[in-house]
N, C-alpha and C positions, 0 to 999 in steps of 0.2 A: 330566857328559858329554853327557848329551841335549841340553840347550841350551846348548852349545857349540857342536854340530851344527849346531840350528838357528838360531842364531844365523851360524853360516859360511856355511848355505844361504841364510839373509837376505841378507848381503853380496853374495853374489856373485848374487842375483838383482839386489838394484840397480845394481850397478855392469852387469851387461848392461843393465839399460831406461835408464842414464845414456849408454851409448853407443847404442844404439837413437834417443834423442830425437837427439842427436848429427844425427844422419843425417837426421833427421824433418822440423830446426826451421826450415830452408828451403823447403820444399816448404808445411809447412803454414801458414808465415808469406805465402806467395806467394797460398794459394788464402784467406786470411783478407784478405788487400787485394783481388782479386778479389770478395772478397764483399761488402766495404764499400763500394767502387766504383756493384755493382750494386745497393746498398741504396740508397745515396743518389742513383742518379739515378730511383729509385722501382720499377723492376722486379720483377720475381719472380727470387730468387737460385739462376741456374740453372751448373751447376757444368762448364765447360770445360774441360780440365787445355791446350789450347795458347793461350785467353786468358790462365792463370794462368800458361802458359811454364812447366808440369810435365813433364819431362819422364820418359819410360819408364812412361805410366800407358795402357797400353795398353788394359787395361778399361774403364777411362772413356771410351775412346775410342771402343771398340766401342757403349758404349750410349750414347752420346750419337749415334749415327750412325740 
């Protein structure tokens, strides 16, 4: 009975972080070419969110200001 539990609370924590990345895998695919970008033209990789066309990252935006 105990690890059945835990075993059901397993499941259903993956299957939230499988939807969670869901949601993730564009934003963080966007600032990963952003960063390639400024690796290879020699830079220091400084993190934009409206270079990478992140949109709703308003913190970032604030301390990038």
């Amino acid at each position: 009975m105990d690890w059945g539990l835990g075993n059901l609370g397993f499941v259903i924590i993956v299957w939230l972080n499988m939807v969670a990345l869901t949601f993730l895998i564009k934003p963080a695919l966007q600032a990963l070419k952003d960063y390639d970008v400024q690796r290879r033209a020699g830079k220091d990789s400084v993190f934009d969110p409206k270079v990478a066309r992140i949109a709703n990252a308003d913190f970032w935006e604030r301390v990038g200001d």
